[in-house]
C-alpha positions, 0 to 999 in steps of 0.5 A, a space after each residue: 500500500 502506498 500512503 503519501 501525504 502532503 502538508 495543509 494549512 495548518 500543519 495538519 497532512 492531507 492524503 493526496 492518493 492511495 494506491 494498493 498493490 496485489 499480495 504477493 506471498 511472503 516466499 517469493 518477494 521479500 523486502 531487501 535488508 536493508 532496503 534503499 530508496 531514493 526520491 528524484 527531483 522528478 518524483 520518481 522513487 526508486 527503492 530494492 525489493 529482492 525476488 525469490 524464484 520457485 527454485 530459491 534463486 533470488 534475484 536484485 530488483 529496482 523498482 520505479 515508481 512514478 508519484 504522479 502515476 502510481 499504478 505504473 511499477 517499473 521493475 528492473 532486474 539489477 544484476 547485482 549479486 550482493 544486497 544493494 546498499 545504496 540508490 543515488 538520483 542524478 540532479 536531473 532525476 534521469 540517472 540512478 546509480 545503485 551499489 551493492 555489498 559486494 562493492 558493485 556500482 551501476 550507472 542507469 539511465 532513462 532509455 529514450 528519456 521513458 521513465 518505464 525503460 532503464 539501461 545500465 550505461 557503465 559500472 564499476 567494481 571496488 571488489 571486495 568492499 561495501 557501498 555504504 553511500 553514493 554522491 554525484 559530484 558532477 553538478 551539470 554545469 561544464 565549465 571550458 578553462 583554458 590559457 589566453 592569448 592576447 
């Protein structure tokens, strides 16, 4: 269930929607310890929830959520072979990097600027070492220095 709030005059909260999704059992979805969430600038949350298979084969999902479209889950199979730890927007809200405990770090992007279709651009490894936080340093801003001549 998805409980959003937004605040009122008088420090009171309103409900502005609430959506519910279908119960899934306990043995094929599972929250991921710990699970990581993100909020763009774009009102797209991003969080991790793992997915066990009949045959306990559990595998890494990111999933998308729109604010303005709730009902629309988009959910991508991270390829990240150790819990994610960690989820960080770009300043546009059109990139995601996720990294996980096993030192995994992953650079999405909207496919075609859709915020239902992502692709893992790059990626880096630190083998051996947790991600326990993500920044981006680059502000969007090029800056072009460079010697004058008079």
């Amino acid at each position: 269930m998805c409980d959003l709030r937004r605040p009122a005059a008088g420090g009171m909260m309103d409900l502005a929607y609430v959506c519910e999704w279908e119960k899934w059992s306990k043995s094929t979805h599972c929250p991921s310890v710990p699970l990581a969430c993100a909020w763009s600038c774009r009102n797209l949350i991003a969080f991790t929830m793992d997915l066990r298979s009949d045959d306990q084969d559990l595998t890494r999902m990111i999933h998308i959520l729109d604010t303005e479209h709730p009902w629309d889950l988009h959910s991508i199979p991270s390829e990240h072979r150790e819990a994610i730890t960690c989820l960080e927007w770009d300043q546009s809200g059109s990139r995601l990097l996720s990294a996980d405990a096993d030192g995994q770090i992953k650079c999405w992007s909207m496919a075609d600027h859709l915020a239902n279709s992502w692709e893992s651009s790059v990626g880096s490894l630190v083998e051996g070492d947790p991600i326990v936080a993500l920044s981006w340093l680059h502000n969007g801003v090029k800056l072009a220095l460079g010697p004058s001549f008079n």
